[in-house]
C-alpha positions in Angstrom: 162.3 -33.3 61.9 159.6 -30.4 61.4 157.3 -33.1 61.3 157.4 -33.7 65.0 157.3 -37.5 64.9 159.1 -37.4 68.0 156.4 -35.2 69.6 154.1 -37.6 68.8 155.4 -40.4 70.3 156.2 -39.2 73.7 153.0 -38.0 73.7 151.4 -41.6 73.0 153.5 -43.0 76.0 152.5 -40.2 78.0 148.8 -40.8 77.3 149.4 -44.5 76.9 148.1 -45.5 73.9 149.9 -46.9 71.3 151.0 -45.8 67.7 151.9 -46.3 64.6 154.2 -44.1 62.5 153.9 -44.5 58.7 156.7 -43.3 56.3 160.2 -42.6 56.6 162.9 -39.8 56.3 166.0 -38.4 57.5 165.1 -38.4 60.8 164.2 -42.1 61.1 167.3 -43.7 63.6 166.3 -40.8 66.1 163.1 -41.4 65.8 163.5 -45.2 66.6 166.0 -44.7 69.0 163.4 -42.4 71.1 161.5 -44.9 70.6 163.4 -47.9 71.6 164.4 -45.7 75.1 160.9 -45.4 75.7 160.1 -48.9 76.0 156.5 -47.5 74.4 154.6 -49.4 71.6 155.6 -47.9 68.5 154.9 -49.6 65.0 156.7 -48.4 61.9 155.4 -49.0 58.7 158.1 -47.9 56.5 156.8 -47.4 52.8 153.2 -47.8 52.8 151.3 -47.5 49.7 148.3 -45.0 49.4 146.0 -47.7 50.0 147.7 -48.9 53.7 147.7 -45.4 54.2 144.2 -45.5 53.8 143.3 -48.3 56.2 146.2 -46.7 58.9 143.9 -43.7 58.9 140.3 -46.0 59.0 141.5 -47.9 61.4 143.1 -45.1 63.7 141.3 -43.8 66.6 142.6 -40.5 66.1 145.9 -38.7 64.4 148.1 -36.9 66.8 149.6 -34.0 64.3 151.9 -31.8 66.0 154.0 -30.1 62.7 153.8 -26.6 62.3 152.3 -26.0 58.5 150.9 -23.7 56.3 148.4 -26.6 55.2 149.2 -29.8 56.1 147.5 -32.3 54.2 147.8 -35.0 56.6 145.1 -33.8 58.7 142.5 -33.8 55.8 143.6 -37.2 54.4 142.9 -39.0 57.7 139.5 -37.0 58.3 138.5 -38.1 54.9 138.7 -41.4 56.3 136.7 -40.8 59.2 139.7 -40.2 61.9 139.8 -37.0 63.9 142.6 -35.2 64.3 145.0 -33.5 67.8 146.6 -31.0 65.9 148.9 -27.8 66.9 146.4 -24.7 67.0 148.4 -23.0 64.2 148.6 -22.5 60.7 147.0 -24.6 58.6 145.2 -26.8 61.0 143.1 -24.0 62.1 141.5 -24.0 59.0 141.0 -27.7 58.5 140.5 -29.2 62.3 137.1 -28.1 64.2 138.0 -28.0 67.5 135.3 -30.5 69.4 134.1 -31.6 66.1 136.4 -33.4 64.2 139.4 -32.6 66.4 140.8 -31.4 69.3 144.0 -28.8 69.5 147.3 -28.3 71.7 148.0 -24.8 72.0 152.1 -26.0 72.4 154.6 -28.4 71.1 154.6 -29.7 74.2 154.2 -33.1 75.5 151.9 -31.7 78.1 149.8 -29.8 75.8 149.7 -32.8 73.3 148.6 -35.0 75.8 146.0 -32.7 77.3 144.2 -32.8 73.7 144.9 -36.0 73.2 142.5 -37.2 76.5 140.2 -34.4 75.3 139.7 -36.2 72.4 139.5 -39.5 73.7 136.9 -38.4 76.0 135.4 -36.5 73.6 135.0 -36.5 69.7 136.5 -40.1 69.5 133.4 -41.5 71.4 130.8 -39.9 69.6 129.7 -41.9 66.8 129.0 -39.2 64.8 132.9 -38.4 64.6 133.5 -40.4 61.7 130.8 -38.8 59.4 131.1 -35.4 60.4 135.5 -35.8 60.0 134.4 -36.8 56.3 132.3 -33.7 55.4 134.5 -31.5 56.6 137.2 -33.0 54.7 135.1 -33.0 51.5 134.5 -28.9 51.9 138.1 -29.0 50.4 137.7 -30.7 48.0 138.9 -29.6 44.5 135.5 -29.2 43.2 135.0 -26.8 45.7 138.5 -24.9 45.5 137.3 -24.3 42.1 133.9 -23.1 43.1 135.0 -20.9 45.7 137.8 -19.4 43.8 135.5 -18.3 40.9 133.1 -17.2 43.6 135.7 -14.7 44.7 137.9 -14.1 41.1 135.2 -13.6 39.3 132.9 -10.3 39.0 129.5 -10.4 40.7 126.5 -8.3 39.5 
């Protein structure tokens, strides 16, 4: 439920677009019951495997991410792919969405707020066709090559 699956749907039929949630959890009759009641296009793909993951997130115009988290990796995993990313403007996100870049945020977990960033983005990041490219550099600044360098960088002594 901290996910905000449900968050993301209304906000889908709000905007009108449709979406596809992929996985599965405790919270999965509610979340197909919202769906169901509102009469939205909603595709579940249940237990993908890393590789329909994958092609989800290519073949996504953007990811609508409205959980709460300290990292989230979701958001990096789809801009590695090229997808940009409406996330919550806190926690981890802030760090790993650029606003107008490779992302746009909603300042509440609110269906209004979601789908204010949501247009943004459509209008915005999701037509530039440098999106794509620019999602997949930032996602490869954390990378674990480059954990590793910037942890030394700051562990170890400098002269």
């Amino acid at each position: 439920p901290y996910k905000r699956i449900d968050l993301a749907i209304e906000t889908a039929a709000a905007v009108g677009v449709p979406v596809v949630v992929a996985g599965h959890g405790p919270d999965e009759p509610r979340i197909r019951a919202l769906a169901k009641s509102l009469d939205h296009e909603v595709h579940f793909v249940v237990e993908p495997t890393q590789e329909e993951v994958k092609e989800l997130y290519r073949r996504a115009q953007l990811l609508i991410f409205p959980a709460f988290e300290d990292f989230g990796i979701v958001p990096v995993e789809a801009q590695a792919c090229g997808t940009p990313v409406v996330a919550l403007a806190a926690g981890g996100t802030l760090d790993t969405v650029l606003p107008g870049v490779t992302g746009e945020f909603a300042e509440r977990q609110t269906v209004d707020s979601f789908a204010d960033a949501v247009k943004r983005a459509l209008d915005g990041v999701v037509r530039d066709p440098d999106t794509a490219q620019r999602c997949r550099d930032h996602a490869a600044s954390f990378s674990e090559e480059n954990f590793r360098r910037r942890i030394a960088e700051w562990a170890l002594p400098h002269d």
